[in-house]
TIDREN-892339 format. One record per residue (C-alpha): residue in three letters; x, y, z. Coordinates in steps of 0.25 Angstrom, whole numbers, plus 5000, padded with zeros to 4 digits. Last residue first. Example, Ala and Ser with C-alpha at 12.3 -4.5 7.8 and 13.67 -1.06 7.14 Angstrom:
SER505549965029;ALA504949825031;
This chain:
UNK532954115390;UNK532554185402;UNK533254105413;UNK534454155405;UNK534354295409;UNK534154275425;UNK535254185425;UNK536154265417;UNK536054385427;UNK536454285439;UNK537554255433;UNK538054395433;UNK537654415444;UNK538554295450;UNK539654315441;UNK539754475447;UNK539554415460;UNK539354275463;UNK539054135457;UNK540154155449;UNK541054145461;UNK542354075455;UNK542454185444;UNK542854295454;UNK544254325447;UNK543254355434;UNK542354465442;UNK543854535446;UNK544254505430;UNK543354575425;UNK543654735424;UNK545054695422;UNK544554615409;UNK543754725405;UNK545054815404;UNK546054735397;UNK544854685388;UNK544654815384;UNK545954845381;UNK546454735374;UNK545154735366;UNK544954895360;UNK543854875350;UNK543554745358;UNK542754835368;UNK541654865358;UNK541154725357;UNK539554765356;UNK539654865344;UNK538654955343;UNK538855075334;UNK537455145328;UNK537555235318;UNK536555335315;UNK536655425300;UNK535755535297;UNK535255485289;UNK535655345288;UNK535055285301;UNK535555145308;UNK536955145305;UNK537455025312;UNK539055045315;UNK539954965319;UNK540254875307;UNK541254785307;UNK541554795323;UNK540154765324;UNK538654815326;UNK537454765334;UNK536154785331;UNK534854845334;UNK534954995329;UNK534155115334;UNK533555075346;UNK534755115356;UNK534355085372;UNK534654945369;UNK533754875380;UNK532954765372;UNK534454725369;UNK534754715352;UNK535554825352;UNK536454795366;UNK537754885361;UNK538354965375;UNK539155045363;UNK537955085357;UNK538555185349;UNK537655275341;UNK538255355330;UNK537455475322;UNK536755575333;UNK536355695329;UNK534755685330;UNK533455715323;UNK532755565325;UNK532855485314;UNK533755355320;UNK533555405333;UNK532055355332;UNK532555225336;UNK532855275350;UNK534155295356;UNK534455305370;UNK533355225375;UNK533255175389;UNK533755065396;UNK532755005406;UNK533254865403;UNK534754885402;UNK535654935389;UNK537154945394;UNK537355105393;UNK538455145384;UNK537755205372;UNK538555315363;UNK537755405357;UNK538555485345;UNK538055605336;UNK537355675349;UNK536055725348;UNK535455615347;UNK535755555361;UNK535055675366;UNK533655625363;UNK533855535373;UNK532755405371;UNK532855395383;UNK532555355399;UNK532455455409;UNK533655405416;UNK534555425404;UNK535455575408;UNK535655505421;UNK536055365416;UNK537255395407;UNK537455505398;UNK538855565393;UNK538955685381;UNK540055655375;UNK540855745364;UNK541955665356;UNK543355715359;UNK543955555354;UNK544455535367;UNK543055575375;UNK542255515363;UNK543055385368;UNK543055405382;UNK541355435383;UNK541355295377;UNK542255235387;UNK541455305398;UNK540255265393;UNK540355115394;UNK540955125406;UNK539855195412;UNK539455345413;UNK539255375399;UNK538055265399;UNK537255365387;UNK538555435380;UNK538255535371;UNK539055575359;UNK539555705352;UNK540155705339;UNK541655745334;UNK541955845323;UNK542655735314;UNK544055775306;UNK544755625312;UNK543655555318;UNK544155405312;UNK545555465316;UNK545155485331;UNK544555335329;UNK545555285326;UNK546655345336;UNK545655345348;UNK545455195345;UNK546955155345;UNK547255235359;UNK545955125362;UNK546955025358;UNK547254905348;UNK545854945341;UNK544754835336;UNK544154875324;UNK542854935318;UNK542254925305;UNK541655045298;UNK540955155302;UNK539955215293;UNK540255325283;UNK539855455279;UNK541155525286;UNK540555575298;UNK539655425300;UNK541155365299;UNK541555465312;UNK540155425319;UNK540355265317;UNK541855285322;UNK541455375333;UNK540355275338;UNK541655175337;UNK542255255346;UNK541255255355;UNK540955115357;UNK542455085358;UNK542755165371;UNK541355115376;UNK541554985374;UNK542755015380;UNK542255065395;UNK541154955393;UNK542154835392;UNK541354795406;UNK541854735420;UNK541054715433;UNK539754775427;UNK539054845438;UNK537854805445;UNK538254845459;UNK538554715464;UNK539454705452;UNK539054665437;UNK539654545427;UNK538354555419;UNK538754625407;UNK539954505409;UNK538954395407;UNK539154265414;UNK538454175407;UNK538154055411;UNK537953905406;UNK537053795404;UNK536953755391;UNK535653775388;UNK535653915394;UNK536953955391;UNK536353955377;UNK535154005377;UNK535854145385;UNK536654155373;UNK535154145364;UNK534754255373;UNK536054335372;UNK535854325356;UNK534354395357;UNK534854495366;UNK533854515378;UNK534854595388;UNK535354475395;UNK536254395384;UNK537254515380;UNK538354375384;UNK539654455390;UNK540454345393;UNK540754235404;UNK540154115401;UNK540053995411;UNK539953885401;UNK538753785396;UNK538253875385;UNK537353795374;UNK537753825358;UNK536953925352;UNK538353955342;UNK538354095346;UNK539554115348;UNK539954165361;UNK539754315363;UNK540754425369;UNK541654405383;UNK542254285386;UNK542354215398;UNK541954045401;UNK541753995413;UNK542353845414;UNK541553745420;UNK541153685408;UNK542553655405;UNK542853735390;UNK542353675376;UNK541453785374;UNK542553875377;UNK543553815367;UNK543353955359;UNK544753995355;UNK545653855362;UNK546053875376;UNK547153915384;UNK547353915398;UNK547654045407;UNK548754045415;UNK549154185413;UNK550254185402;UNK549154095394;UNK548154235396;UNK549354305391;UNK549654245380;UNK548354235375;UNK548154385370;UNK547554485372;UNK546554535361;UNK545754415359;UNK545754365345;UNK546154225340;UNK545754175355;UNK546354075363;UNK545354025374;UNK545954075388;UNK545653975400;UNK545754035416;UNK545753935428;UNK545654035439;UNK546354005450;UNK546554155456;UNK548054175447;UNK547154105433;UNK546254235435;UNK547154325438;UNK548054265424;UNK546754285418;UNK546454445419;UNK547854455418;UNK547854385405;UNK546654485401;UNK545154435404;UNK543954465397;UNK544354465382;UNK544254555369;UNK544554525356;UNK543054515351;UNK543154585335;UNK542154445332;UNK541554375344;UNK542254235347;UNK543054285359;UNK544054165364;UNK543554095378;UNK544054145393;UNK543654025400;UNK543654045416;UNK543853935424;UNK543553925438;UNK543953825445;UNK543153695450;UNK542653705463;UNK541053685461;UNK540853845459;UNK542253895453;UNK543653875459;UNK544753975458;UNK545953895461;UNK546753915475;UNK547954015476;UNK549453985472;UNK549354065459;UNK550854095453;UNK550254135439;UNK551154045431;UNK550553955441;UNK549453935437;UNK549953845426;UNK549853885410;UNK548853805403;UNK549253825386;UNK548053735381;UNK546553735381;UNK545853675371;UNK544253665370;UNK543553625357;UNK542453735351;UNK541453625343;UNK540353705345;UNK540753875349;UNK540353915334;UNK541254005330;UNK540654155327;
């Protein structure tokens, strides 16, 4: 990834206020300044999506909001339209050159260049479950003063996750399950994946890449949850059999034998302290039918991982792990599902957002306040 050192700022193209017709007083942060929300380019390879939409910004920019769009060689909407809604325009990746006041939104990781984190971030950081990496993120906002904001932690008053891309994470999780289980059917291993211009697209693909298969059964442990639902969509679509767990058929704590005797697990349950285990090392050798895990929720190096046969990560260029030969085990995880399909699920995770981001001016309350108050229990500890 490019280094963040030596970034320079540039904005250009200011439109007025006005174009919008706002008469109504400016936002203004804590110590009266106002608010201003830096939506900075995406460094992470096949990362197209974005958290705002340019009518996300332009309600943004109506209530007073001071709103800066970087350019970006790959996001999947557009500039246009966020310059049609007032937004100004900055260089790709001027963020660590931004006013320090400014709070600054993306979604995947920063590179990790170790340099010291003096913004307000807004992002989803994986820095609170014991990751190796998010220890060394934390490091940094540490000397440098900042905070992050971390969207996992965005939660209500009743603990629920104000906005998540979890219905299409699970949408793409699973078809790219059936991808790894239709190349296992054909002696292969999947090959590389691709983003898709629509989930009508997906359906098309991945009913050709099926084309003369019996279909397998899958379980879905978290079928209740967004997450799940997306997955359970997708067989649904594609007449894959599901058989749908959540938390009353796990309360006595795993492993589950039943999990083997379907050819696809799909996990959908965000791993927590407590969590219990869905798949044990031993399925590797154990008698058992299934061939493709998905571990769509993909947290493989947390203490809390609830599947303990693999321990990493995998990509768009290779989304399968096979971690047993005979009979063959796959595991899928890829952790920026969503992007598969980035129009629409940006689309829908920005609407899901933008009530929190209209409240930007309290960040000492509410969602931000919680949220806030997560990260300062975890980076007291490093």
């Amino acid at each position: 990834m490019q280094a963040a050192k030596g970034w320079k700022q540039s904005v250009c193209g200011v439109l007025p206020r006005r174009v919008l017709g706002y008469q109504g007083p400016m936002t203004r942060g804590k110590g009266g300044e106002m608010t201003h929300l830096w939506v900075r380019a995406e460094q992470r390879p096949n990362e197209e999506r974005v958290g705002i939409t340019p009518e996300g910004a332009a309600a943004l920019v109506k209530a007073g909001i001071r709103v800066t769009v970087e350019r970006s060689s790959v996001r999947a909407i557009p500039l246009d339209g966020y310059q049609a809604a007032g937004c100004e325009i900055a260089a790709e990746n001027a963020w660590p050159g931004a006013p320090t006041d400014a709070i600054i939104f993306g979604l995947k990781e920063l590179p990790e260049d170790g340099t010291s984190l003096r913004h307000r971030h807004i992002m989803f950081g994986h820095a609170f479950k014991g990751q190796p990496a998010g220890r060394e993120l934390l490091k940094r906002f540490k000397a440098g003063g900042g905070t992050l904001y971390d969207l996992e932690y965005l939660v209500g008053e009743d603990g629920r996750r104000v906005a998540a891309f979890g219905y299409w994470a699970g949408y793409a999780g699973a078809a790219v399950s059936l991808k790894c289980w239709a190349a296992q059917q054909r002696g292969r291993i999947a090959g590389p994946v691709r983003k898709v211009a629509s989930k009508e697209a997906l359906l098309g693909e991945l009913g050709e890449e099926l084309a003369g298969l019996a279909r397998p059964r899958a379980i879905i442990i978290g079928a209740l949850g967004r997450v799940g639902t997306g997955a359970a969509d997708l067989c649904t679509a594609m007449g894959v059999g599901v058989t749908k767990w959540d938390m009353a058929e796990t309360a006595g704590g795993g492993p589950f034998p039943e999990v083997l005797q379907h050819e696809i697990f799909l996990n959908c349950i965000l791993a927590r302290p407590g969590c219990p285990v869905f798949v044990p090392a031993s399925a590797k050798t154990d008698p058992r039918k299934l061939t493709v895990i998905g571990d769509i929720a993909c947290d493989p190096t947390s203490d809390f991982s609830p599947i303990k046969v693999y321990d990493r990560a995998t990509d768009w260029d290779a989304p399968a792990l096979r971690v047993h030969d005979a009979p063959p085990l796959d595991v899928t995880a890829i952790d920026n599902l969503p992007s598969l399909m980035p129009v629409e699920s940006s689309e829908d995770y920005a609407a899901q957002l933008l009530p929190s981001l209209l409240a930007l001016d309290a960040l000492d309350n509410g969602v931000w306040g919680r949220a806030k108050v997560e990260f300062d229990r975890h980076v007291a500890g490093v």
